[in-house]
C-alpha positions in Angstrom: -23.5 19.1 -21.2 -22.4 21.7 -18.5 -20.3 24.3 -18.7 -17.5 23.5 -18.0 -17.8 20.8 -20.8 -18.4 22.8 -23.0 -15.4 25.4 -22.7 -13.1 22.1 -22.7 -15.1 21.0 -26.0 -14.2 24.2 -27.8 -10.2 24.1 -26.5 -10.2 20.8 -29.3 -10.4 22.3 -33.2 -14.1 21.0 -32.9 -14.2 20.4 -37.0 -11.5 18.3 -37.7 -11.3 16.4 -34.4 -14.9 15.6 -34.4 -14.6 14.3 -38.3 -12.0 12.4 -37.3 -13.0 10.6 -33.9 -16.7 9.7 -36.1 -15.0 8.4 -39.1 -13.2 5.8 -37.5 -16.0 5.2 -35.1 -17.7 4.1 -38.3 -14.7 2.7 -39.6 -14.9 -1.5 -39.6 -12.9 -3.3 -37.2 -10.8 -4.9 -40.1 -10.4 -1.9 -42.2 -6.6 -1.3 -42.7 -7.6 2.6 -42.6 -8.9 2.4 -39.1 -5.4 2.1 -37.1 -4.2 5.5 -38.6 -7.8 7.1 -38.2 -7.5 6.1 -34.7 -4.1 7.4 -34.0 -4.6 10.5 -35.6 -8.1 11.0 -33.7 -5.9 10.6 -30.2 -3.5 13.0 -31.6 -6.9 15.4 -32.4 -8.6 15.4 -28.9 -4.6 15.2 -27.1 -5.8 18.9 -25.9 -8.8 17.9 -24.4 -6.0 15.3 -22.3 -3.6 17.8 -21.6 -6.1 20.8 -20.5 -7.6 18.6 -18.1 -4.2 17.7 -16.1 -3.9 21.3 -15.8 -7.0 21.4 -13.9 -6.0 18.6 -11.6 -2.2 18.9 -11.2 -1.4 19.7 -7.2 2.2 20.5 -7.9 3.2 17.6 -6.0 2.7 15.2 -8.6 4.8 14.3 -11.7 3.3 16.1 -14.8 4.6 13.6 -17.1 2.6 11.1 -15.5 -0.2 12.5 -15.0 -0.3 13.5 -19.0 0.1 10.0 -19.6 -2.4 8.4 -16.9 -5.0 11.4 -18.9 -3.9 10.1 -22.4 -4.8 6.2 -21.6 -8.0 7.9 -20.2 -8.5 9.2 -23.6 -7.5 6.5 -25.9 -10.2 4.5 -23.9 -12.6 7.0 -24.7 -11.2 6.8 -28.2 -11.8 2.8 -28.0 -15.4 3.0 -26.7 -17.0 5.8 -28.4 -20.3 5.1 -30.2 -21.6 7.8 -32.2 -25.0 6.4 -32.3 -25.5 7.0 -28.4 -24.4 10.4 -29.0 -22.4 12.8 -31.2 -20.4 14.8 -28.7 -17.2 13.3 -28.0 -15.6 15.9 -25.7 -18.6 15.3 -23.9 -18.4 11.5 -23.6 -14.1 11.5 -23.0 -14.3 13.8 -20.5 -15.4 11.8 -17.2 -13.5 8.9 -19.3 -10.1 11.3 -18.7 -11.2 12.6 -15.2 -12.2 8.8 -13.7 -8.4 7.7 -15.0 -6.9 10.9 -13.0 -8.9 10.4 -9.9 -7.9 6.4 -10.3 -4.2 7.9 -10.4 -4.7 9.9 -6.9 -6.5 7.5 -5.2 -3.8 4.7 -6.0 -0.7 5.6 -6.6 -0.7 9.4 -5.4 0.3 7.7 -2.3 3.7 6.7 -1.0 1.6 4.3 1.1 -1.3 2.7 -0.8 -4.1 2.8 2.1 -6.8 0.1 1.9 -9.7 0.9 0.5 -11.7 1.6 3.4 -9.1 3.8 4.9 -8.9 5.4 1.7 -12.8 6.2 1.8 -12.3 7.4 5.5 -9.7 9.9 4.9 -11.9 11.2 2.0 -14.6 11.9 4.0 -12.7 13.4 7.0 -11.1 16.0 5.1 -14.6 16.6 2.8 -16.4 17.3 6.0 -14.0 19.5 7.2 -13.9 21.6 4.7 -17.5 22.0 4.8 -17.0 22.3 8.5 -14.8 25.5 8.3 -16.9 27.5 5.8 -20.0 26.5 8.3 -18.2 27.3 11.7 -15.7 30.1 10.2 -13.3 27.8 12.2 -11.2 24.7 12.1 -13.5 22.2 13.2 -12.6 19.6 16.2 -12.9 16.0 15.8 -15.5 16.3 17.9 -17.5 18.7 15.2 -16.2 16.4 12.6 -17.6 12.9 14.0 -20.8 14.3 14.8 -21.0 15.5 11.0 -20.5 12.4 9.7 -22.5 10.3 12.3 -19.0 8.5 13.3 -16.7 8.2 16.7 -13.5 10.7 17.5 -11.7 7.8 17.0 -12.3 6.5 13.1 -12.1 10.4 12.7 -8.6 10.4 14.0 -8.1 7.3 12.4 -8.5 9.1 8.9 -6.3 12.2 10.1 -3.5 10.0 10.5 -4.0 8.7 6.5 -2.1 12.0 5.5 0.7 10.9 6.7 0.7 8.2 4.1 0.7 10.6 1.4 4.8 11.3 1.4 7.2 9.4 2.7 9.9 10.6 4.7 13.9 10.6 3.8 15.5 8.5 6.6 18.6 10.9 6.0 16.0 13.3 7.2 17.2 15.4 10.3 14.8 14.7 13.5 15.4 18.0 14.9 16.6 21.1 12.8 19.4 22.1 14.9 20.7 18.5 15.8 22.1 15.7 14.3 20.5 12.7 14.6 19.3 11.6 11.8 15.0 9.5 11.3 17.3 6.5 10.2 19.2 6.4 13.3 15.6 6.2 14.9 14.2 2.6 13.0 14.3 -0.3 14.6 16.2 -3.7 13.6 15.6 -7.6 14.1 17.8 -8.5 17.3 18.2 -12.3 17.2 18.3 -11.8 21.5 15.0 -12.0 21.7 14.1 -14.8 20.7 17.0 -16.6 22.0 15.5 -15.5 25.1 11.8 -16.7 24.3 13.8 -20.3 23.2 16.0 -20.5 26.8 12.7 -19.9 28.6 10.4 -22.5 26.6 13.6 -24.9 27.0 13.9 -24.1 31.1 10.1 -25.1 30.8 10.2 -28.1 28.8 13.4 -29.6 30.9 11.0 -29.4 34.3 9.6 -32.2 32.6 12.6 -34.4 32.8 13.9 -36.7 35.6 16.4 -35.4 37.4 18.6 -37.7 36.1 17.9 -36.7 32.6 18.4 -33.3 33.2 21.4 -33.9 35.0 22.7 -36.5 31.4 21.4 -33.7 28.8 23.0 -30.8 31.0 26.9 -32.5 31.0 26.2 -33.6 27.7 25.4 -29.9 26.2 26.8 -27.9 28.3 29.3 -29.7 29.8 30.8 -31.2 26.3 31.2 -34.5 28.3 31.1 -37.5 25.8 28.8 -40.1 27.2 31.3 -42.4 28.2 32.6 -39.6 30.8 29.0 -39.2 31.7 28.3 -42.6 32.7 32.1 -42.9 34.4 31.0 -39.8 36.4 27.1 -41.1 37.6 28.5 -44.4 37.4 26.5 -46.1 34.8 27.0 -47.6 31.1 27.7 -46.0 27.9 24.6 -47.5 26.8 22.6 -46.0 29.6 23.5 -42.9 29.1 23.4 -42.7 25.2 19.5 -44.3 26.4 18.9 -41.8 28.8 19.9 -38.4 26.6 17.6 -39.8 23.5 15.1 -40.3 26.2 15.3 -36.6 27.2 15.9 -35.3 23.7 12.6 -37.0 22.5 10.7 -35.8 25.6 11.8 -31.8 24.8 11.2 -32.4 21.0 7.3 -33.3 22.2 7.5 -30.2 24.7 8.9 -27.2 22.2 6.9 -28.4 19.3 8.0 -28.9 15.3 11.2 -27.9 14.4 12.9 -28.0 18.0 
């Protein structure tokens, strides 16, 4: 057990904490004594829980949540110890209770939850750059950084630019201290214009495909608000024909723009 084990072991009144986590350990499953031997074992080590968020909290995380996200830690320790494979429980809950936190950074210490990958790239960026300044006495350059880690400028940018996903920024957020504008004014929004656009220019394309005829029928009839019986006055043909001729047209541009036209 290391050191630092072992001060975090002696923080917990050893004596009655230790009697209590082995006694239900040995408890049976069924035994009506084992839910309150079990609580009051959690209650024992709660220290051990809380001494260890100390260690990790960044200030910029919740404290309540991260006592919590060490106490589930510790209640699976709790749930999993076996005496038998050893009698030190500090020992044993203590990566239990540091895994959970470092679960809690990795995935929800975000405002952006990263991929994985990316995750594992930012993690090595900044772990090599830290070993980079105490080696160079300098901030390192991506340059210095991708050749440490075998990699291209590029994935090590890639990772710089992770940071940004750790807090998220207020849209009521000024963009420039002295002005007014504020980051919201900044987002863009869903314009409907263009794809109208995209649809009047598939549409010019699909009616190049029409007689002229046709085009001339489908243009008075849509645009012009002609009924068909004025259309067929006008190009001097039946009712009929023209009702023909538009359904024609339509079922040529249906085949042209595709499903849903």
């Amino acid at each position: 057990m290391t050191t630092t084990q072992n001060t975090l072991t002696r923080a917990v009144s050893t004596t009655g904490a230790s009697d209590l986590i082995h006694a239900m350990a040995v408890t049976p499953t069924g035994d009506r004594r084992r839910p309150q031997l079990r609580a009051d074992a959690i209650l024992a080590w709660a220290p051990l829980a809380h001494r260890l968020v100390r260690r990790y909290a960044n200030g910029r995380t919740d404290p309540d949540d991260l006592r919590q996200t060490a106490m589930v830690g510790l209640i699976k320790a709790v749930d999993g110890f076996d005496p038998r494979r050893g009698s030190d429980f500090g020992a044993y809950a203590t990566p239990t209770i540091v895994g959970e936190l470092k679960r809690y950074f990795r995935d929800r210490g975000w405002a952006v939850r990263l991929p994985r990958p990316l995750h594992d790239l930012h993690q090595r960026v900044e772990d090599a750059r830290r070993h980079l300044t105490q080696h160079l006495n300098r901030s390192p350059t991506a340059d210095d950084v991708a050749a440490y880690l075998g990699t291209t400028v590029e994935e090590v940018l890639e990772g710089l630019e992770c940071e940004y996903a750790r807090r998220a920024a207020s849209l009521s957020a000024p963009v420039h201290p002295e002005g007014d504008t504020e980051l919201g004014e900044l987002v863009g929004h869903h314009d409907d214009a263009y794809r109208q656009a995209e649809l009047r220019h598939d549409l010019y394309e699909a009616m190049a495909h029409l007689s002229e005829r046709e085009r001339r029928v489908v243009t008075l009839y849509y645009y012009g608000n002609l009924t068909q019986s004025e259309i067929g006055r006008q190009l001097g043909m039946s009712q009929m024909h023209a009702s023909r001729l538009i359904r024609r047209a339509l079922d040529t541009l249906r085949t042209r723009l595709g499903p849903g036209s």
